[in-house]
GUTORMI-898941 format. One record per atom (N, C-alpha, C): x, y, z. Coordinates in steps of 0.2 Angstrom, whole numbers, padded with zeros to 4 digits, always signed. Each point is the difference from the previous one (the first is absolute). Example, Ala and Ser with C-alpha at 12.3 -4.5 7.8 and 13.67 -1.06 7.14 Angstrom:
<atoms>
+0066-0028+0039/-0004+0006+0000/+0004+0006+0000/-0002+0005-0004/+0004+0006+0001/-0004+0005+0003/
</atoms>
This chain:
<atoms>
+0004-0006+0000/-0004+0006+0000/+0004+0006+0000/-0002+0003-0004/+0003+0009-0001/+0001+0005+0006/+0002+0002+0004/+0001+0005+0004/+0001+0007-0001/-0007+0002+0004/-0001+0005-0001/+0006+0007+0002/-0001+0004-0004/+0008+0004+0003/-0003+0007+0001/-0004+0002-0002/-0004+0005+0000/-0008+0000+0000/-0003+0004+0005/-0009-0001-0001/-0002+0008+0003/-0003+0000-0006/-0006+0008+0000/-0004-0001+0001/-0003+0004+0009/-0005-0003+0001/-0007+0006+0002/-0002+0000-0004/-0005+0007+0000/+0001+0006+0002/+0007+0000-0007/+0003+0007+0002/-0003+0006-0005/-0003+0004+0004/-0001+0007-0002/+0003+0007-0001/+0002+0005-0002/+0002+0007+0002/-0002+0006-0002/-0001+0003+0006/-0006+0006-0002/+0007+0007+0000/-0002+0005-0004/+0005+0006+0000/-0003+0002+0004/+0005+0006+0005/-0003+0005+0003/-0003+0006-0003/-0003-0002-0003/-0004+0007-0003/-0006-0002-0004/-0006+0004+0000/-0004-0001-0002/-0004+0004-0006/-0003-0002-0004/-0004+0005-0005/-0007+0001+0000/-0002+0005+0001/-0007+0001+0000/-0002-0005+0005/+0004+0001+0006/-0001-0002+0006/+0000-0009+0001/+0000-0003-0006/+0002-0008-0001/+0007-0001+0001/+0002-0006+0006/+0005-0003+0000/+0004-0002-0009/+0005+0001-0001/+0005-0002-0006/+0003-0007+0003/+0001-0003-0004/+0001-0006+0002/+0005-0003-0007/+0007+0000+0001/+0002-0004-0004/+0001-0008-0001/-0002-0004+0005/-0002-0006-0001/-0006-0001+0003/-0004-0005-0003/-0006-0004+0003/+0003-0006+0002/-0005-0005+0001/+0002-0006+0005/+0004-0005-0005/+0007-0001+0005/+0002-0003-0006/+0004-0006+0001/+0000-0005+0000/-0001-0009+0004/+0004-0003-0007/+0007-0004+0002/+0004-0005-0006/+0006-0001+0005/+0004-0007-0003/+0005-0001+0004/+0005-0002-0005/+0006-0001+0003/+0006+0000-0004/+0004-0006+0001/+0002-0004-0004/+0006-0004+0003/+0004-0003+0001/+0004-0003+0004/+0009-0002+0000/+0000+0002-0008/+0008+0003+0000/-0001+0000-0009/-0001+0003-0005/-0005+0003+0002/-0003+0000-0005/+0000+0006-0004/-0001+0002-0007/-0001+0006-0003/-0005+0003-0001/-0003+0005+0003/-0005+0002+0001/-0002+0007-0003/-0003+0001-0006/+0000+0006+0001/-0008+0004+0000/+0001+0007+0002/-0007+0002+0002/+0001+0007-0006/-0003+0000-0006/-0004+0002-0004/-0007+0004-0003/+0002+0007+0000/-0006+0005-0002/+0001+0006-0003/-0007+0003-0002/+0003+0008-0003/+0004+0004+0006/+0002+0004-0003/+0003+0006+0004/-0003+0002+0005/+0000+0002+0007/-0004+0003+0005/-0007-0005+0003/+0001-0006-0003/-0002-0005+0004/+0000-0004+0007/+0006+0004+0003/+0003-0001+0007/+0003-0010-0001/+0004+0001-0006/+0005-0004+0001/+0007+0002+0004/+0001+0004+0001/+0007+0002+0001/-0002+0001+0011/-0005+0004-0001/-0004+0001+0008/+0001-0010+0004/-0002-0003-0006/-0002-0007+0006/+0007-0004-0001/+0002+0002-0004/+0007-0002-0002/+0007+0003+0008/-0003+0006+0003/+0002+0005+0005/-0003-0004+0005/-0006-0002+0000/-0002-0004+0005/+0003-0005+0002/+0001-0004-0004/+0001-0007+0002/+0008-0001+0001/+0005+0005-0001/+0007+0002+0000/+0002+0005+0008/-0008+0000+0001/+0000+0003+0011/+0002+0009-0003/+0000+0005-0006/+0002+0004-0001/-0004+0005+0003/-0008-0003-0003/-0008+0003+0005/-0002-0007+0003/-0006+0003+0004/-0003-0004+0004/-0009+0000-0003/+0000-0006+0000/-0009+0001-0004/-0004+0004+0005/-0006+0001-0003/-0004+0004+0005/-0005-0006+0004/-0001-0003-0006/-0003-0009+0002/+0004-0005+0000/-0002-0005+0003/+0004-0007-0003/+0008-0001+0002/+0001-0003-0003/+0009-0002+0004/+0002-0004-0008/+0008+0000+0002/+0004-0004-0006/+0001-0001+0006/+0004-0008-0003/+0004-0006+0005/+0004-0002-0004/+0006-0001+0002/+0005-0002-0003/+0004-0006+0003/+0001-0006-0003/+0002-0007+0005/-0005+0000+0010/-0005+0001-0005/-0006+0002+0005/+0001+0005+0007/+0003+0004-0003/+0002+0005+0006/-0003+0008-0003/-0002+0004+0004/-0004+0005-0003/+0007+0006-0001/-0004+0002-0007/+0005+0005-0001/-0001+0008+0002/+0005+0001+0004/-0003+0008+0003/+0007+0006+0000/+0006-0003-0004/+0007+0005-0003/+0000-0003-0004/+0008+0003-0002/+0004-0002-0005/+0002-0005+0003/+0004-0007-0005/+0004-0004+0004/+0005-0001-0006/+0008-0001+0005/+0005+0000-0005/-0001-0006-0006/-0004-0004+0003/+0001-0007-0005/-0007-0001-0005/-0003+0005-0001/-0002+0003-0005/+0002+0006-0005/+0003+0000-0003/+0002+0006-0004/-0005+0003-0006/+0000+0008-0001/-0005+0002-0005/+0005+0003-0005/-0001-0003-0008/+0005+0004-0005/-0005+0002-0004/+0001+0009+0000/-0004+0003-0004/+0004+0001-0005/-0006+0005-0005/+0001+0001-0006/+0005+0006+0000/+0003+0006+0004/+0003+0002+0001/+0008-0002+0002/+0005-0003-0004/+0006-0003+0005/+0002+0002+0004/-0001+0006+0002/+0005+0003+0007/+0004+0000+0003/+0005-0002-0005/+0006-0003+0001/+0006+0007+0003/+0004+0001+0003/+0005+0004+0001/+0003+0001-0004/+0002+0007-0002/+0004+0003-0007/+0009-0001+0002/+0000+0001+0009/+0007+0000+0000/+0003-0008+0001/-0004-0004+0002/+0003-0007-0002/+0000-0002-0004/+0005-0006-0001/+0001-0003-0007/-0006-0006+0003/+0000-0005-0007/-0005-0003+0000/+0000-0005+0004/+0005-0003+0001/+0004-0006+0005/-0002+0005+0009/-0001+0007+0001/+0002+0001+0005/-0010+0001+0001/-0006+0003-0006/-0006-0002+0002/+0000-0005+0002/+0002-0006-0004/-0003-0006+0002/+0001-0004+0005/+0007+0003+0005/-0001-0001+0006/-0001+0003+0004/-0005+0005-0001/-0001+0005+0003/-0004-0004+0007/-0005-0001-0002/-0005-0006+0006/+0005-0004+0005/+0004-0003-0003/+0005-0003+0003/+0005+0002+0005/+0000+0005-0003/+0004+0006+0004/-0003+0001+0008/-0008+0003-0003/-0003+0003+0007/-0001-0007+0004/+0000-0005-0002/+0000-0007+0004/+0006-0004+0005/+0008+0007-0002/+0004-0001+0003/+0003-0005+0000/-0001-0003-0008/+0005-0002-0001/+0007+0001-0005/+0004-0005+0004/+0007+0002-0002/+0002+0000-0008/+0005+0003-0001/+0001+0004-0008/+0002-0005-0002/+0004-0006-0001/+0000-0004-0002/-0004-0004-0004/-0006-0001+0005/-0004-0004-0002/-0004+0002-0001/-0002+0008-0002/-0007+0000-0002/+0002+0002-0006/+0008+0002-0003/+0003+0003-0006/+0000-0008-0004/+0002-0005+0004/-0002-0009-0003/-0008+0000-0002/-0006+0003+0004/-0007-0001-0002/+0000+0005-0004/-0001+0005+0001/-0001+0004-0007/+0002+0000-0006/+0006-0003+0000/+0003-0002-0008/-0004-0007-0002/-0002-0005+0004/-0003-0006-0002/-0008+0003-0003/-0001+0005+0004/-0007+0002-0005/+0002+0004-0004/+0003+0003-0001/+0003+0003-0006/-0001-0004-0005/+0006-0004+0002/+0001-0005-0008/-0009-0002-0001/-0004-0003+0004/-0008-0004+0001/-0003+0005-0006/+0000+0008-0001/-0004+0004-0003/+0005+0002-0008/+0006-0004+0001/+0001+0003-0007/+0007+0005+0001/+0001+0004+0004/+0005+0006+0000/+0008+0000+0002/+0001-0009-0001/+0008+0000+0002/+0003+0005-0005/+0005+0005+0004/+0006+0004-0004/-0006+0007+0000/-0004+0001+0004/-0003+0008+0001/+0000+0001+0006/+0004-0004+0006/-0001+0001+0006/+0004+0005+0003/+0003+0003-0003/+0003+0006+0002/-0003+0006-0002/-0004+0001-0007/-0003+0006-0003/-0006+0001+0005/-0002+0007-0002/-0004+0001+0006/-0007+0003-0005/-0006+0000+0004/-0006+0000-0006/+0001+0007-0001/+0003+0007-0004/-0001+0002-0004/+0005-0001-0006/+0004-0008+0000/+0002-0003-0005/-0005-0005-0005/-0004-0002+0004/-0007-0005+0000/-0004+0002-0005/-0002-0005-0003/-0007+0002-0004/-0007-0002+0006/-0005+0001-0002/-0006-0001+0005/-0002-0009+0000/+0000+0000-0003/+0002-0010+0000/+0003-0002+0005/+0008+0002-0002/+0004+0000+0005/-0001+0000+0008/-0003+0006+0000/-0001+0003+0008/-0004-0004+0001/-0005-0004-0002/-0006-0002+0000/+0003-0008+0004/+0005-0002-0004/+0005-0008+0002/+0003+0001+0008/+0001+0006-0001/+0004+0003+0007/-0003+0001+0008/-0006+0000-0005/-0005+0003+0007/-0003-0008+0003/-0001-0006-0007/-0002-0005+0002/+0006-0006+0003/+0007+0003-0001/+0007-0001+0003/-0002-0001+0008/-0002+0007+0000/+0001+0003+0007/-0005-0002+0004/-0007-0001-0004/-0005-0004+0006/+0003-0008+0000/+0001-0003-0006/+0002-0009+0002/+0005-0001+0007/+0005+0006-0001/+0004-0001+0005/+0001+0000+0007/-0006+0002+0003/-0001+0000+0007/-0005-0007+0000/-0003-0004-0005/-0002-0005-0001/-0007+0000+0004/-0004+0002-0001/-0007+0003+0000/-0002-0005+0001/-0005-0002+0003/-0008-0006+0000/-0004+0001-0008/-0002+0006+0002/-0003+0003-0006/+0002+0008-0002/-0003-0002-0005/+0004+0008-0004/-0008+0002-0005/-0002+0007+0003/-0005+0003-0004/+0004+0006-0003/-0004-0002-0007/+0001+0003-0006/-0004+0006-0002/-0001+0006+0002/-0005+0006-0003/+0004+0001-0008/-0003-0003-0004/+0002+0004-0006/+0007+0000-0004/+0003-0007+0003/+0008+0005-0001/+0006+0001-0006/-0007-0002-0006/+0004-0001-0008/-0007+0006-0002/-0004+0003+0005/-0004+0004-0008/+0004+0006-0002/+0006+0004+0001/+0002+0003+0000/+0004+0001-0008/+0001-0009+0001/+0006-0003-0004/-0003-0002-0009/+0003+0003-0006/-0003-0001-0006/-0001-0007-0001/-0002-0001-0004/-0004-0007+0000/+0005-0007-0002/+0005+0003-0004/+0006-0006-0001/+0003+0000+0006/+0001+0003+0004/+0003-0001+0009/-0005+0000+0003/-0004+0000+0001/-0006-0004+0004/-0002-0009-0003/+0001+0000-0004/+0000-0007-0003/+0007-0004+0001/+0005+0002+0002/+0005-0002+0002/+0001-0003+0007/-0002+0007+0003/+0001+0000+0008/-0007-0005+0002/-0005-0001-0003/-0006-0007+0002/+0005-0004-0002/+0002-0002-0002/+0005-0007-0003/+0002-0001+0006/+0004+0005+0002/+0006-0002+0004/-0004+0001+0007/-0003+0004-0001/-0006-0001+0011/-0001-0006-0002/-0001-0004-0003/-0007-0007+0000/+0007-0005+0001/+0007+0000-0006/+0004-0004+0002/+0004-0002+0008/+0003+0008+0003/+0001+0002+0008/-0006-0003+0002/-0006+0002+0000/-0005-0004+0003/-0003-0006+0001/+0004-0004-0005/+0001-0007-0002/+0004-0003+0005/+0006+0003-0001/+0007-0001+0005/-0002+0000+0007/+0000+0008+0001/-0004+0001+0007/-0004-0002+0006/-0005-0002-0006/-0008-0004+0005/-0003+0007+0006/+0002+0005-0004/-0002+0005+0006/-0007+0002-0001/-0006+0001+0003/-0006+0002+0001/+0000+0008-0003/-0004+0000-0006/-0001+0007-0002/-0005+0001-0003/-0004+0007+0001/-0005+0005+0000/+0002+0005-0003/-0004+0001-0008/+0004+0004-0005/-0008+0004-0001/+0002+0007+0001/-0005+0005-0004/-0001+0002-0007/-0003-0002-0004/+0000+0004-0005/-0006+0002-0004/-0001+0004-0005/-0006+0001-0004/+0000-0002-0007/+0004-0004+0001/+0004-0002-0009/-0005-0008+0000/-0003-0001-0006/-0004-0008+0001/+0007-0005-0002/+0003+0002-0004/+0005-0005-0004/+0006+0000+0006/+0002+0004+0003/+0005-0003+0003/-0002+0001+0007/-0006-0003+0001/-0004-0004+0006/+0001-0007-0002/-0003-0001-0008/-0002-0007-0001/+0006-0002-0003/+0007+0003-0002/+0005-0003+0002/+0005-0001+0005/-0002+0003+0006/+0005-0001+0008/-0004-0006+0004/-0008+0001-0002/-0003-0003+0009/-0002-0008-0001/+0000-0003+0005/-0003-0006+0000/-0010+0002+0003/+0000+0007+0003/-0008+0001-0002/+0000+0006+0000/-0005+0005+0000/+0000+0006-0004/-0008+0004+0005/+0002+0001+0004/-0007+0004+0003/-0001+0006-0003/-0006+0001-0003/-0003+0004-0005/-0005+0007+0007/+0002+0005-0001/-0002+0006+0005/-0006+0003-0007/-0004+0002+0005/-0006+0005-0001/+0001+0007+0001/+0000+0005-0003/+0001+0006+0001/-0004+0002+0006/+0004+0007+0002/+0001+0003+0005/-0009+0003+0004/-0002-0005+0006/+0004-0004+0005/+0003-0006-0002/+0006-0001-0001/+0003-0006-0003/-0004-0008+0005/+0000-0005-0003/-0002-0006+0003/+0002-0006-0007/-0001-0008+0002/+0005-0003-0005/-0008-0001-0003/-0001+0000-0007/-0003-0003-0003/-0001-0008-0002/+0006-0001+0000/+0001-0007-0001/+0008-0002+0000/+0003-0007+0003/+0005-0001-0001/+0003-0006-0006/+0002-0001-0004/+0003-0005-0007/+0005-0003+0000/+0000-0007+0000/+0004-0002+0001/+0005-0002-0007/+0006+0003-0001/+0004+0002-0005/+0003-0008-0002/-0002-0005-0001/+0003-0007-0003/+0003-0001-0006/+0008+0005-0002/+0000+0000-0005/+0009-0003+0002/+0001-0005-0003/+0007-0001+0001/+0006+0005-0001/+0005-0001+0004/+0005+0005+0000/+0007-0004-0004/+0002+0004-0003/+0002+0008-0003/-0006+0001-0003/-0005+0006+0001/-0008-0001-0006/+0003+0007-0007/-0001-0002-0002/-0002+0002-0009/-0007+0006+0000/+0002+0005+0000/-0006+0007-0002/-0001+0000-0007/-0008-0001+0000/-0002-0001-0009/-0002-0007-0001/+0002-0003+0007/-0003-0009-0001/-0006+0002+0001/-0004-0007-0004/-0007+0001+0000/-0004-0001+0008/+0002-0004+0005/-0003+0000+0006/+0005+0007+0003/+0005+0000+0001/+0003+0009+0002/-0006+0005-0001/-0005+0000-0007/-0002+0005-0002/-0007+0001+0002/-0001-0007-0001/-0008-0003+0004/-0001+0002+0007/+0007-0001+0004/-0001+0005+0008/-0002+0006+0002/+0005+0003-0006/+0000+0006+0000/-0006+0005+0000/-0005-0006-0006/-0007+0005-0003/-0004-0003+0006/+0001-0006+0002/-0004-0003+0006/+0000+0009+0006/+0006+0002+0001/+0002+0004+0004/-0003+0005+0000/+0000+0003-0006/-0004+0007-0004/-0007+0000+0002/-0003-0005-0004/-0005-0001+0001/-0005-0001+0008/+0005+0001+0004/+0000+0001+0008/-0003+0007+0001/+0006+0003-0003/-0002+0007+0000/-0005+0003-0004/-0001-0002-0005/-0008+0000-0004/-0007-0001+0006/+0000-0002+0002/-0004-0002+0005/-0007+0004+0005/
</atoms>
């Protein structure tokens, strides 16, 4: 039996603020679970409050209803063994790449030896042996992007939530960097929660695909993605999911 690693449990969130004297509410009641493992991604239009419940369940905010539970434990902070990589790399302009990537490591106090050992082994994991000394405003945004996803493996996460973190990236480097997440997360076996609003590079990262309803965001339904890996975009069942997916939204 699958072990559950994450459960949302009639989470809702209200903003502080009101219109025309009604409660604003970026999320409605919103009940799914996640597990060992697994690739998960939560999918919607813009301003859906994917990125809100995505804060949720990462302890960033606190729902207004309902609880996340993580390895059945309620989440109510951050926790280091969760990590969030957004779409924004963040990275420091005065480190070099080697010196991001141990950044985490760092604050974890460990010694230089060995986090300079860990950092270069994710290094090489993402691709940028021989860039470990440039510093990101030698990077292209792909790059930054390998770097940032360096720097989360390497404190070695439970789980790692994803806000977004290729829609910045043109369409041939965001088709690249999905290669290579799905492969590290082949290697890995890391649990991960990936936001996006893109259908095609949902139905090629997730093993299921929670479909959000515009804002108060809630899941319309969840899809279970059964497409063998490495998948082929333009394959006839790839394409089947995808309209099945659309067609959600039609609704």
């Amino acid at each position: 039996m699958e072990k559950i690693k994450i459960s949302v449990e009639n989470v809702n969130k209200c903003f502080n603020k009101k219109i025309k004297g009604q409660e604003v509410y970026a999320l409605d009641i919103v009940n799914f679970t996640v597990k060992q493992g697994e690739f998960f991604c939560i999918l919607g239009p813009s301003g859906c409050g994917k990125s809100t419940l995505l804060n949720v369940m990462a302890g960033f905010e606190r729902p207004t209803n309902g609880k996340v539970l993580i390895n059945g434990q309620e989440v109510l902070e951050p926790n280091p063994k969760y990590v969030t990589m957004f779409q924004d790399n963040a990275l420091f302009a005065w480190r070099s790449v080697i010196d991001n990537v141990a950044y985490g490591l760092e604050i974890q106090g460990i010694e230089e030896n060995q986090r300079k050992s860990i950092a270069m082994k994710y290094i090489r994991l993402v691709g940028l042996l021989g860039f470990e000394d440039k510093h990101p405003s030698e990077l292209s945004g792909g790059m930054k992007q390998r770097v940032q996803l360096a720097r989360t493996l390497a404190v070695n996460p439970d789980i790692i939530f994803m806000d977004e973190p290729f829609g910045a990236l043109d369409p041939i480097t965001r088709d690249k960097l999905q290669e290579e997440l799905i492969r590290i997360w082949q290697e890995e076996k890391k649990t991960i929660v990936f936001v996006t609003h893109n259908v095609s590079e949902a139905v090629a990262l997730a093993d299921r695909v929670a479909i959000m309803s515009s804002s108060p965001g809630s899941i319309r339904k969840i899809i279970d993605i059964n497409i063998q890996r490495p998948r082929v975009k333009f394959s006839s069942e790839f394409l089947r999911l995808e309209e099945e997916i659309f067609e959600e939204f039609d609704k």
